[in-house]
N, C-alpha and C positions, 0 to 999 in steps of 0.2 A: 504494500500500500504506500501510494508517497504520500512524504512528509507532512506537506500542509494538511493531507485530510485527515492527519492522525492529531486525536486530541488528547491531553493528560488528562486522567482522573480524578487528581485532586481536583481542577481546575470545572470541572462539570459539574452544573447546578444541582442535580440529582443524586449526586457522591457527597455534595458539600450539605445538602439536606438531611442524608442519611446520617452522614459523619453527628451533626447535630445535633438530632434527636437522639443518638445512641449516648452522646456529651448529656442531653439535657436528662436522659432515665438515668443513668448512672448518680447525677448530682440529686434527683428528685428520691430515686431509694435511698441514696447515701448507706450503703455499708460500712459500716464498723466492728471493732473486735474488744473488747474489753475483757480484762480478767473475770468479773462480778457476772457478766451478763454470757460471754463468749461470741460469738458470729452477730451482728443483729441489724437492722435496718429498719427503714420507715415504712416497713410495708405491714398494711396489716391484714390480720388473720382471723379468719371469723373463728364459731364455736366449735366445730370441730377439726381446726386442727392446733387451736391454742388451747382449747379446754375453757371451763367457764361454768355459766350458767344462763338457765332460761323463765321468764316468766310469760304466762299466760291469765290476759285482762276481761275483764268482762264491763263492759260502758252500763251500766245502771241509767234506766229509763222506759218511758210507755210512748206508743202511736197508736192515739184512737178517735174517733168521729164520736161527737158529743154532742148530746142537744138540753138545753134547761129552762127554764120558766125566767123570761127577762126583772119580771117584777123582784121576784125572791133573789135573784140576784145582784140587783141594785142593794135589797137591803141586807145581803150577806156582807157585800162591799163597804158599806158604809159601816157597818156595826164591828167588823173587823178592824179598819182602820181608821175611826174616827169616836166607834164605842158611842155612835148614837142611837135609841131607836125610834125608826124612822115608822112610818105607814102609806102603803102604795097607794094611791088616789085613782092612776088612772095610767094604764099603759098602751100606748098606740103603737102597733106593729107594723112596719116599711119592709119594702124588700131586701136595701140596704141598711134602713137606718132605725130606729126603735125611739119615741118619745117615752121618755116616764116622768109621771109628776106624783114626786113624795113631800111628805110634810115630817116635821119635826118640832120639839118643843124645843127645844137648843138654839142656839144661836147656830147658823152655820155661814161661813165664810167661803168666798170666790176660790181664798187661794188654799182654803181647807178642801175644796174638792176640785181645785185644777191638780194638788199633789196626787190624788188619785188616779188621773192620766185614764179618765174611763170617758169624756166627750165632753164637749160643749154644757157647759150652764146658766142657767138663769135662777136668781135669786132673790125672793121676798118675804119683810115678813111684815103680819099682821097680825094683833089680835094677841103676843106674844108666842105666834107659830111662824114658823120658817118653811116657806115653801120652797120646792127644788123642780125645774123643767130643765131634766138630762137628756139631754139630744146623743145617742151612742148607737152603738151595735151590738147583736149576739155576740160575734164573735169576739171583741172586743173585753165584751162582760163575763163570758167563759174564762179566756183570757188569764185578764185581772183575778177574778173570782180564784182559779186554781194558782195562780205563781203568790198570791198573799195565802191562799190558805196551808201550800206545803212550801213556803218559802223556796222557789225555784221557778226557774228559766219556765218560759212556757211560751211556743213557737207554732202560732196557727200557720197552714200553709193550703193554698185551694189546690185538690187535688179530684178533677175531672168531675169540676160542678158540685164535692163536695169539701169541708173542709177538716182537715184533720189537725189534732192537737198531737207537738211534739212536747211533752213531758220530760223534762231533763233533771228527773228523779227519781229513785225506785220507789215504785207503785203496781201493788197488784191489780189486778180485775177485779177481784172485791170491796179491796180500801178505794180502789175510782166509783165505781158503783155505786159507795154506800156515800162518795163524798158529793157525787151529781144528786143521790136522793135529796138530801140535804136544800137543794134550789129546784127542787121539781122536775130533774133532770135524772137521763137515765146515758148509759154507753150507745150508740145508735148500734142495730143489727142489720142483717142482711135479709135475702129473703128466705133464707133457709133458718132463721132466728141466731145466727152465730153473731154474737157479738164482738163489732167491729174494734177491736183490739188486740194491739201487739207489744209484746214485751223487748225494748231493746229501743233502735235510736235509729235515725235516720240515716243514710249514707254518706249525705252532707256535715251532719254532727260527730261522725266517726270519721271522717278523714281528718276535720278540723283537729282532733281530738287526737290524733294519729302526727299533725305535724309539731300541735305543742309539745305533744310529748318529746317527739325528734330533737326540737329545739331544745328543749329545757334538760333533757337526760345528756346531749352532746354539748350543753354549754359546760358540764363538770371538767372536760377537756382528758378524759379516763382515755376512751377508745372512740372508736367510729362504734358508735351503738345502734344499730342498725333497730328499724319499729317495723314492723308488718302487720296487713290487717286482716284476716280471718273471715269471711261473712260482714254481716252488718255489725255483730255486736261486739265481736274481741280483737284484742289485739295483744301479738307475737313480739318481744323482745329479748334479743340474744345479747350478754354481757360476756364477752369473751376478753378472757384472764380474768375474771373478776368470780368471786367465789358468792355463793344463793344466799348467805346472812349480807356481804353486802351489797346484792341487788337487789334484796329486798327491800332493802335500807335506801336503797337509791328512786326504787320505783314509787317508796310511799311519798317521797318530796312531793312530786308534783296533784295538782290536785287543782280544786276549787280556791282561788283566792279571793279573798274580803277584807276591806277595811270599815270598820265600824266606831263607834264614839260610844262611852257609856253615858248613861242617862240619869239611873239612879239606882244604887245599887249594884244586882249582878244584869240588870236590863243596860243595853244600847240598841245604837241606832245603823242602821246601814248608810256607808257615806257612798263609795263604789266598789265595783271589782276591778280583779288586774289589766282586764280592757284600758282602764283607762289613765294608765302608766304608759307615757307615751317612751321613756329613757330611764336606763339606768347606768351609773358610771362606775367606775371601781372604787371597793373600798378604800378611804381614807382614814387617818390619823389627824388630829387638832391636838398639834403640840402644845397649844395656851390651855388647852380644856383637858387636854390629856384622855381622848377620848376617841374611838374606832367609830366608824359611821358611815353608811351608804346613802349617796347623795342619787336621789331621782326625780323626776318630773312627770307632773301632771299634765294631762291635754285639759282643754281651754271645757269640758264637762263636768272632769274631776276635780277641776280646779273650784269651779262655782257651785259643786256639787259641797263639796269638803268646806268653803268659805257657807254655806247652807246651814247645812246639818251642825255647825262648830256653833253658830249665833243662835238657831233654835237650840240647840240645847244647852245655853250656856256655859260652851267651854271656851269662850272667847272671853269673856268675864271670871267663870272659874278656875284655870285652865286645870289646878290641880285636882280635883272633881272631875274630870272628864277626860279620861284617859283615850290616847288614838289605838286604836287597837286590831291587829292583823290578822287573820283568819287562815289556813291552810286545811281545804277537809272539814271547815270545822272545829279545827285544832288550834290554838293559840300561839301564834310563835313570834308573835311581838306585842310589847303594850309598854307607852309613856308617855306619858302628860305632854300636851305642846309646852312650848316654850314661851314667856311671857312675852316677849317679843314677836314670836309667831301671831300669838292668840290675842295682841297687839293690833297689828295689820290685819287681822282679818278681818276688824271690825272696818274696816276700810274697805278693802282690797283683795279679791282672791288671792293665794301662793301658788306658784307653778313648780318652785325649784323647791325641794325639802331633802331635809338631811337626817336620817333614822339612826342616831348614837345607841351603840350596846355596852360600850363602857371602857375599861382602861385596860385589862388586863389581857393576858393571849386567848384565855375561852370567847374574851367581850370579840375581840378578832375574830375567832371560828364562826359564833354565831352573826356579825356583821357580815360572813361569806355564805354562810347559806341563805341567811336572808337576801342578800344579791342576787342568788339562784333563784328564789321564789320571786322577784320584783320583776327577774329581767324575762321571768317566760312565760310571763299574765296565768289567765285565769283557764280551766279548761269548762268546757262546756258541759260537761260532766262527770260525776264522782268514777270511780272503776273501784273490780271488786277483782281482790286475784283469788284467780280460780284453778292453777296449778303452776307448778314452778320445778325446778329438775336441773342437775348440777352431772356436768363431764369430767370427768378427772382431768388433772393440767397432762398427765404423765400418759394417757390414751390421747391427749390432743397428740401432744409432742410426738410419740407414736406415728399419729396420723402424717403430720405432716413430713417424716423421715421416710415412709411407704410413697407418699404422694411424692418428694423428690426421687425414691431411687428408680420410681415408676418413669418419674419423665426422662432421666438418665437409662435406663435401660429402653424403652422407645425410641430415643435420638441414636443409640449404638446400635438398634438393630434396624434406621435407618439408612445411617451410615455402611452396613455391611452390605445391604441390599443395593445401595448405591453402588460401590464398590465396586461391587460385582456385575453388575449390568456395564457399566464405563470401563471399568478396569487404568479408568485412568487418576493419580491424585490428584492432577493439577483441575479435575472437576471436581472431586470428592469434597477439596476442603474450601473454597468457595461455598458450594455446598449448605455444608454444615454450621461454615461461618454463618451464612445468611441466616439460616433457622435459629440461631445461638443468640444474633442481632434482633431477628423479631422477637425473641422472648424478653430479652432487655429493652425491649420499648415496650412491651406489652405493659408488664412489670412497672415500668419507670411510669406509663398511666394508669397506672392503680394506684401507684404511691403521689401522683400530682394530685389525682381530685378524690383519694380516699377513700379508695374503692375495698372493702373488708373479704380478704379470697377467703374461700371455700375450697370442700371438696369440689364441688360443681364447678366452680369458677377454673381449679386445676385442670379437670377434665376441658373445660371449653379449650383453655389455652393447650394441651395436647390436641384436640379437636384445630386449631386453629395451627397448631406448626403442619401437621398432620396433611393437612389441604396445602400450605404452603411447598412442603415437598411433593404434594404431588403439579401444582405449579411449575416448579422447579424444575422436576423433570419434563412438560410439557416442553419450558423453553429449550432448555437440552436438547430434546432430540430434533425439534425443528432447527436449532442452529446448526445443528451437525449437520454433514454433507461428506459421505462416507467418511465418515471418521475424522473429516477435517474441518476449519474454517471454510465455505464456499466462498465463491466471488460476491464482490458488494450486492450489487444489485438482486442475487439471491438468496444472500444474507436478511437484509430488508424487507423481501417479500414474506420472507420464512418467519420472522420476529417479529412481524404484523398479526401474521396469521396465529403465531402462538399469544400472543398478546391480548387478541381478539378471543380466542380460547377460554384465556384463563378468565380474561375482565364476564364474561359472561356466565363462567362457572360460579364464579366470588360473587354476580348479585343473586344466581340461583339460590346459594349458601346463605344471602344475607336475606332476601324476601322469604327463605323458610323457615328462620330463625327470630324471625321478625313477630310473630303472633306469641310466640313463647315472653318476648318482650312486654309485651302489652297485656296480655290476658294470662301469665304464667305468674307461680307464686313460687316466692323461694330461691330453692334451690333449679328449679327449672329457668325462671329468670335470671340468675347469678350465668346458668351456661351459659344460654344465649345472649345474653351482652358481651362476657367475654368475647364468644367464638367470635361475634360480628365486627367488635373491637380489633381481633386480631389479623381478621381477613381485612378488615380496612389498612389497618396499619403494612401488612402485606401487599397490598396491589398496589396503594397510592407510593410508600418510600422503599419498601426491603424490593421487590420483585423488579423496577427497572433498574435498581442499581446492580442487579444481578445479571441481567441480560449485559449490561454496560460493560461486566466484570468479566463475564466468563468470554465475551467476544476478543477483547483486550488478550485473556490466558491464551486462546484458541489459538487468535494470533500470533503471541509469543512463541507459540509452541509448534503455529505451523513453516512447512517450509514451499507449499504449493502457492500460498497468495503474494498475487503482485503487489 
């Protein structure tokens, strides 16, 4: 071949690509060896080949269609949250909209029952009676009715002309039943008289519920903790190296969060949930106060929600009387008086910015860090009940993943002799093997850039995925060759098209069948096919024309027929 149409290797965009990505997986696993640890890397390992532990969650909740008596339920409304008794006068029923006009001997106020968020009011009184024309809805006073009577979320949705109540609390078919009888209402049925009722939560409420948890279990900074969801109601968490007393410990953190105000006594008040935590920043130290603290921010609701509830209840005036107090579950895991200064400006002026002090000493520090964790991953939408849990030995992971290496090392060796053997020649062999050595170092090196936690499965894709690569490899192979030789250009070119055209159309066979496992596969079925797809990508776009590049260049060197 002359000179001019011979190009260097380094010097080619497709070698300097290759070269790159195998530079950027190597710095992204980063390898290391230490005495303490021995071999180790950024790459991580799911549950069975690192050992661990598993929990299995169950979302606590009802889905049902409900019908009740608008009257009775204005006055369940009221009497619950305002503790008047009222008397229904007269209720006019709309398609969309419901009049009802109640009377009371009470004094009652505009913004006494705008707090109730149940419709439009009008207000008079006469005679030392208070009349009320509430302009609302069924659904509306359902609603209401059920999130004040079980203190909990309560999420109408129309569903094909009718509308169903998402309940974001556990509640049997009985305790609902008996809580509709109550307002003249019953669970709506079918026409077979099955009562329309489901135990569990909506699809929507479980993924939500699926990604806080992702967030808040992965904000610990442990491992990549992978969440998976189960059907509608549960949800699958693998803590690999982490042993079942502390994932337990980990899993019960997240939950329901509340901040509340006490009122008098062991009663408070609800100010918001963690919705409406818009930041949280890292723990700090106040060297003047000598004191640990996590400083966070309210959105422009919880702001005037918290600047609310502080004036009504006078802790803006008290402050040490009316302690702020944090909820987890239901559980307590913060409570302190504001600060005179805080409880100061309120009287003014919402707060946006607050700082949660635990105290001076290193526990005041630990517990300033979990409560960080609870601030920074809001509230979940619903409580979870765990309902199995199961621990892998570390020394069977380890096991595993010594099998899983000598597995992929003995496949590439009995590649190699199969190659061998058919060429008979090395200066193909180790090109070759180089290349499939290469794609596993990229593969590898993108699992450890975006985090990717291997498996068993994931191991199998990536053998799946060299697996195809050589058989690529040999495609081009033999279409290059031309009895044994380099061909002349021009048949060289025709031949490297054609194999080219081969492979790119085998690789989207491999990725469009791989493809549905992506999307609709759980698990370990999903883990492989992302791999494989990963690997056949990284194969056809960098490792396979730098290969054809390579072995054309060897063919060359080694032939003595080409001009």
């Amino acid at each position: 071949m002359k000179d001019d149409e011979q190009q260097s290797l380094l010097k080619d965009l497709r070698v300097i690509v290759f070269i790159l990505a195998i530079i950027g997986s190597v710095i992204f696993i980063h390898p290391w060896y230490s005495s303490d640890e021995g071999f180790t890397s950024n790459l991580n390992y799911g549950l069975d080949l690192e050992g661990g532990s598993w929990l299995q969650l169950k979302l606590q909740g009802a889905v049902a269609e409900l019908d009740a008596d608008n009257g009775l339920l204005v006055k369940e409304i009221v009497n619950i949250n305002l503790g008047e008794e009222v008397e229904i006068r007269s209720v006019d029923e709309g398609t969309d909209e419901t009049t009802i006009t109640f009377t009371s001997d009470s004094i009652l106020t505009n913004n006494q029952m705008d707090q109730l968020a149940v419709g439009q009011t009008t207000i008079s009184r006469t005679n030392n009676v208070t009349e009320v024309i509430l302009h609302s809805s069924k659904v509306t006073l359902i609603k209401t009715y059920l999130a004040d009577s079980l203190k909990a979320e309560v999420l109408p949705t129309l569903v094909s002309d009718t509308v169903e109540y998402e309940i974001r609390t556990a509640i049997s078919q009985e305790d609902l039943q008996e809580l509709m009888a109550a307002v003249g209402g019953s669970i709506v049925t079918d026409i077979n008289g099955d009562a329309l009722y489901k135990e569990g939560v909506t699809t929507e409420t479980r993924d939500m519920t699926k990604e806080i948890l992702s967030d808040k279990l992965n904000s610990l900074g442990l491992k990549d903790i992978p969440v998976k969801t189960v059907g509608d109601d549960y949800i699958l968490i693998d803590f690999a190296g982490i042993d079942l007393a502390t994932a337990k410990n980990i899993a019960e953190k997240p939950g329901k969060f509340e901040i509340r105000i006490l009122t008098q006594g062991n009663e408070s008040k609800h100010v918001l949930y963690g919705d409406e935590i818009a930041a949280v920043s890292i723990v700090g130290f106040h060297e003047d106060e000598g004191q640990w603290y996590v400083p966070f921010t309210l959105t422009d609701t919880g702001a005037l929600a918290l600047q609310e509830v502080a004036t009504e209840t006078g802790a803006t005036t008290d402050p040490m009387s009316h302690n702020l107090v944090m909820y987890l579950d239901d559980n307590e895991v913060y409570s302190a008086p504001l600060s005179y200064s805080a409880a100061s400006r309120l009287e003014e002026v919402p707060i946006y910015a607050w700082q949660a002090s635990t105290g001076p000493d290193e526990d005041s520090k630990t517990r300033a860090e979990e409560l960080q964790i609870h601030l920074r991953a809001g509230a979940l939408p619903v409580n979870v009940e765990l309902m199995g849990s199961g621990h892998v030995d570390a020394a069977l992971g380890q096991q595993f993943k010594g099998q899983a290496i000598v597995a992929g090392l003995l496949a590439l060796l009995a590649v190699a002799f199969v190659v061998f053997r058919k060429y008979n020649k090395p200066a193909i062999l180790i090109p070759m093997v180089g290349t499939s050595i290469s794609e596993l170092i990229m593969i590898l090196g993108f699992a450890a850039a975006i985090g990717w936690q291997l498996d068993l499965a994931s191991i199998a894709g990536i053998i799946a995925a060299i697996g195809t690569g050589i058989d690529h490899l040999v495609i081009i192979t033999d279409e290059v060759l031309y009895e044994g030789k380099l061909p002349p250009r021009k048949v060289y070119l025709s031949r490297i098209t054609k194999a080219f055209g081969i492979i790119f159309a085998a690789a989207a066979t491999t990725i469009i069948a791989m493809s549905p496992l992506v999307i609709m596969g759980f698990g370990a079925l999903k883990g492989f096919a992302i791999t494989t797809i990963v690997g056949v990508m990284i194969g056809i776009l960098i490792a396979r024309p730098v290969y054809g590049k390579v072995i054309h260049e060897v063919l060359q060197a080694n032939s003595t027929d080409v001009e």
